[in-house]
C-alpha positions in Angstrom: 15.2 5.4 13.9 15.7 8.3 11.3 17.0 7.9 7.8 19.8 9.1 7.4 21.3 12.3 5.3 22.6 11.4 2.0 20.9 7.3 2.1 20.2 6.1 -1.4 16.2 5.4 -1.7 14.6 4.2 -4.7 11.1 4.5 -5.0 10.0 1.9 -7.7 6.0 3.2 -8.8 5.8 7.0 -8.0 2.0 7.4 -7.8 -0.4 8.6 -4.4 2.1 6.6 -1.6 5.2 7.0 -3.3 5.0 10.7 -4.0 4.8 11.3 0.0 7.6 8.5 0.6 9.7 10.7 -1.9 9.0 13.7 -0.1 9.6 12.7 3.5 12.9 11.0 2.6 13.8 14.6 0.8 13.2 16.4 3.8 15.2 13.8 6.1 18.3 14.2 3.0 18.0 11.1 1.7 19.3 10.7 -2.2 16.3 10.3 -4.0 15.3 8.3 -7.0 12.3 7.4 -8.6 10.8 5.0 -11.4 7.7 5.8 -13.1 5.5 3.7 -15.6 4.2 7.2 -17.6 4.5 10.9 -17.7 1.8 11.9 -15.0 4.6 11.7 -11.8 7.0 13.2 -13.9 7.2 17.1 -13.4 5.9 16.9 -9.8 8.7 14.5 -8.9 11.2 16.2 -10.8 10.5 19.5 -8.8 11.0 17.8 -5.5 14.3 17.0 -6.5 13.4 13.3 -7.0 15.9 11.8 -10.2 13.3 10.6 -11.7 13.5 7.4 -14.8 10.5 6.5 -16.6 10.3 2.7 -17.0 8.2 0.2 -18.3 8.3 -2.9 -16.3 5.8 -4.7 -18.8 9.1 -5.1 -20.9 12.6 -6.5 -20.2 14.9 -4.3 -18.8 17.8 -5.6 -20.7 19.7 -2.1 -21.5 18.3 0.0 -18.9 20.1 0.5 -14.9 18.2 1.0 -12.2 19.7 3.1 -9.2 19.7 -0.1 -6.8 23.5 0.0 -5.6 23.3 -0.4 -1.7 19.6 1.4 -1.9 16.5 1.1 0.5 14.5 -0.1 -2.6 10.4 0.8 -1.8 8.3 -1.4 -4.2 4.8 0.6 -4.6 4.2 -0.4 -8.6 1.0 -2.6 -8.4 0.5 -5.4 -10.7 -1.4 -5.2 -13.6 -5.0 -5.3 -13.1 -6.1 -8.5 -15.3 -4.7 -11.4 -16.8 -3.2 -14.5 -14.8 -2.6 -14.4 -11.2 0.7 -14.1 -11.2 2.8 -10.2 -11.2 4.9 -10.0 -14.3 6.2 -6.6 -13.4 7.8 -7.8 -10.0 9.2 -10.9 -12.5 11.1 -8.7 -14.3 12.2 -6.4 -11.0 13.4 -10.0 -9.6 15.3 -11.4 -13.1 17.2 -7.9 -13.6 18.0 -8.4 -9.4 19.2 -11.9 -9.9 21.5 -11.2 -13.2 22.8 -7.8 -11.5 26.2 -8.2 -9.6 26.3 -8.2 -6.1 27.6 -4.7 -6.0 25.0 -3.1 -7.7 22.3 -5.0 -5.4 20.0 -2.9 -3.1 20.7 -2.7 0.8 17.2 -3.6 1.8 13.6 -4.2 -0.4 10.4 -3.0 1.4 7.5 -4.4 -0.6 3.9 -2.7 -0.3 1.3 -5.4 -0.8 -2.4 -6.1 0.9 -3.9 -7.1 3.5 -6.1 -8.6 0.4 -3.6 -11.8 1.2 -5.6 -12.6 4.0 -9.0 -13.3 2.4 -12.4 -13.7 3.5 -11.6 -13.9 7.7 -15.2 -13.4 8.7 -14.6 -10.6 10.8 -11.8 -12.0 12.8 -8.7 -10.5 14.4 -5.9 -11.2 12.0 -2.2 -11.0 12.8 1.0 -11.6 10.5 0.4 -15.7 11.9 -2.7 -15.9 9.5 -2.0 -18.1 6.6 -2.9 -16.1 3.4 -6.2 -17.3 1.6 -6.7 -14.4 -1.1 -10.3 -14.5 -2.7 -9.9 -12.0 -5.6 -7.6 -12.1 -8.3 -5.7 -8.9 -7.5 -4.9 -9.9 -3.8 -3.9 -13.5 -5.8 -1.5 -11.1 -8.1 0.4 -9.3 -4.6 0.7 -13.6 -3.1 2.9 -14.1 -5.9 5.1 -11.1 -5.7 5.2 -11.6 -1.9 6.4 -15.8 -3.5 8.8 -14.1 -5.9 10.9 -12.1 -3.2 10.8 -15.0 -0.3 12.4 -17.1 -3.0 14.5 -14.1 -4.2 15.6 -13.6 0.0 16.8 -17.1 0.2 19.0 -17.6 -2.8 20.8 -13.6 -2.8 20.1 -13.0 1.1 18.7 -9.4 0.4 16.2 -8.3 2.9 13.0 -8.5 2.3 10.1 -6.5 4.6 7.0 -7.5 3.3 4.4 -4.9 4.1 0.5 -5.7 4.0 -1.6 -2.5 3.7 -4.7 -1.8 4.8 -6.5 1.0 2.5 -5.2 3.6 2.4 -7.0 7.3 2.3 -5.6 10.7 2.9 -6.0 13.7 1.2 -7.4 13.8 -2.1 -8.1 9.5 -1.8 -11.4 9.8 0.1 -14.5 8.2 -1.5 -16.1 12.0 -2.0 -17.9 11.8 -5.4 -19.7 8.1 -4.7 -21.2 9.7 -1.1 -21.8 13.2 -3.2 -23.6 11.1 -6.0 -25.6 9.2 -3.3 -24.2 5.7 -4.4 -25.9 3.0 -1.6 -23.9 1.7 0.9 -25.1 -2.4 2.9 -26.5 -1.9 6.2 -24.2 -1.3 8.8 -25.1 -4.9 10.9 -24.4 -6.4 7.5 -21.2 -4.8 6.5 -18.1 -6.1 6.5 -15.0 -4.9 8.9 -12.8 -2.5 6.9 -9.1 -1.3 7.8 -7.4 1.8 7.0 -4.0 3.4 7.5 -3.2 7.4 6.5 -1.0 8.0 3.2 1.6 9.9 5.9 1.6 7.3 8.6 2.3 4.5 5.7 5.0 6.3 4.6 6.6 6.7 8.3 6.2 3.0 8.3 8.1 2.1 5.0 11.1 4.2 6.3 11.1 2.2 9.5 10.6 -1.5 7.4 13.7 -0.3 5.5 15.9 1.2 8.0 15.4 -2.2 10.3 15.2 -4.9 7.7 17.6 -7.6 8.4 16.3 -10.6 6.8 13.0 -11.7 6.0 10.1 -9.7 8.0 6.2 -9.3 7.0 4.3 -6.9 8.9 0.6 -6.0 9.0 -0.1 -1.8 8.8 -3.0 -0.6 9.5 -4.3 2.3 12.6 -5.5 -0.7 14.3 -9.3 0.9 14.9 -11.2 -1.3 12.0 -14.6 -0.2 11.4 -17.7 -1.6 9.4 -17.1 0.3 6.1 -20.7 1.5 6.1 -19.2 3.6 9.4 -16.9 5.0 7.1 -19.1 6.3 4.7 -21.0 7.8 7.6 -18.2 9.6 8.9 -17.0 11.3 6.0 -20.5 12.8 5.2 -21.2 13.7 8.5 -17.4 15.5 8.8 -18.6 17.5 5.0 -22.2 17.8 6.6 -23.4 16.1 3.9 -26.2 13.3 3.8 -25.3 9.9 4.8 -25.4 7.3 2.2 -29.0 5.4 1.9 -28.3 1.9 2.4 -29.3 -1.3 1.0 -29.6 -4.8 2.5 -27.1 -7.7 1.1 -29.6 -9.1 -1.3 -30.3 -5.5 -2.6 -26.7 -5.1 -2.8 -26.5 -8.3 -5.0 -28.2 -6.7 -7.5 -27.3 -2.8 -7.6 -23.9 -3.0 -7.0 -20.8 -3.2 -9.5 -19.2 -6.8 -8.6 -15.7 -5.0 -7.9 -17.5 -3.2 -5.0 -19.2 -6.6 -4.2 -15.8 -8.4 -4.2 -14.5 -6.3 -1.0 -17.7 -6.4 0.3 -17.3 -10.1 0.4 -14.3 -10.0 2.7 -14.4 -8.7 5.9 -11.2 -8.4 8.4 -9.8 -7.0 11.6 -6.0 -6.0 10.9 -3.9 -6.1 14.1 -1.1 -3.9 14.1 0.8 -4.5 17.4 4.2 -6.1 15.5 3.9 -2.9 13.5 3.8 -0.7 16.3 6.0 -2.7 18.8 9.1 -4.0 15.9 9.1 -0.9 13.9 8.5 1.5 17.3 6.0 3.4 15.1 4.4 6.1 16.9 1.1 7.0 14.3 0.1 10.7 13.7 -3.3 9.3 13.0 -4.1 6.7 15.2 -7.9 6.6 14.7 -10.0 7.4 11.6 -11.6 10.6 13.2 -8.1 12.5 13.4 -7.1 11.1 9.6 -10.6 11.9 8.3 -10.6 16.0 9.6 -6.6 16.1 8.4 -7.6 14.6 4.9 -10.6 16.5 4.6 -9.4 20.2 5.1 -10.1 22.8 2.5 -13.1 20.2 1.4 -16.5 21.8 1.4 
């Protein structure tokens, strides 16, 4: 299913996924808007042809109008990275929605959160059946956006397609300085399962969430090929030809690593994506990291 020529998107947080959202819905002729959070999207978006707002979502949006009116609304803006465990931006998104009238309400909301949701799994398969459990306060922060819009589905019927992404990499969002400065990576029989999903194929998928979104849908995205993260590292320096990381047993870890790195460490997963692939018909340009890794990684030296 294509988008159609002269469909209203808005893309609410502009930054690495949103910019390549905005740009494949251009080239499809989609009517494009965008809301930033500061001037670094700006320009770039503004030459795509993107009509571009600059927004703070930190304050109320009492005199300000978004472009919602019968729009495929794509939520990228993360919460903020501290304070409670709740998402005050996504608040405010879900009080201006409730106090907007119904003619100026979107057609459909696709919402990027994390596969974070799922917590520690111990290395199991995990499909969209497994309860949530998030460990760290940031996947805690994405629950209650993913609370907010379930209620906000069931008392103004808007769809809602709930989207829980793997990482994401592509070009330019490769882990190239920490493997160039030699930064330790755990043993690979110790590391944890990791998941990943290209910038492009993600933004295929968000099309295909909003385009089919009829009620209330959550999806998992991912290539579907997890690997042990310490495999990852490997890859990437052996695509360069640069050395591999060393590596470092969990107890070493423990005590040389910054605890953010030893937070995802702590979690390990295996993302299935067949409702992904089967619902959304999602045919991936990179189905396996080997094929996303030498796209990502052209022009690199």
């Amino acid at each position: 299913m294509d988008i159609n020529p002269k469909q209203r998107v808005t893309i609410i947080g502009c930054g690495y996924t949103g910019l390549r959202l905005a740009k494949r819905c251009l080239e499809a002729g989609a009517e494009v808007s965008g809301v930033v959070r500061s001037d670094g999207r700006v320009e770039a978006l503004r030459q795509l042809g993107v009509d571009v707002q600059k927004l703070d979502f930190d304050q109320p949006l009492h005199a300000q109008r978004l472009s919602l009116d019968n729009a495929l609304v794509f939520y990228c803006m993360p919460p903020p990275s501290s304070g409670s465990n709740d998402d005050p931006r996504m608040a405010t998104f879900i009080k201006y929605l409730s106090n907007s009238p119904p003619e100026q309400r979107p057609q459909a909301i696709v919402y990027l959160s994390t596969t974070g949701v799922y917590g520690d799994c111990r290395g199991a398969w995990v499909t969209e059946r497994n309860l949530p459990a998030p460990l760290s306060p940031r996947a805690s922060r994405r629950m209650a956006a993913e609370n907010r819009l379930k209620n906000l589905h069931d008392e103004l019927g808007i769809p809602v397609s709930i989207l829980r992404v793997a990482a994401i990499y592509g070009p330019g969002r490769l882990p190239l300085e920490p493997i160039r400065e030699g930064c330790p990576v755990l043993k690979e029989d110790e590391a944890p399962y990791s998941n990943r999903i290209h910038v492009d194929d993600l933004a295929q998928v968000c099309i295909a969430a909003g385009l089919r979104a009829s009620g209330w849908q959550v999806y998992n995205v991912s290539d579907g090929h997890p690997q042990k993260m310490t495999e990852y590292f490997n890859r990437i320096a052996d695509l360069i030809g640069w050395q591999r990381p060393q590596t470092l047993s969990w107890s070493q870890a423990q005590s040389t690593l910054p605890p953010g790195m030893l937070g995802f460490l702590k979690e390990s997963k295996r993302i299935d994506n067949l409702n992904m692939l089967h619902e959304l018909d999602i045919d991936l340009q990179y189905p396996d990291l080997d094929s996303g890794l030498r796209a990502s990684l052209e022009g690199t030296n």
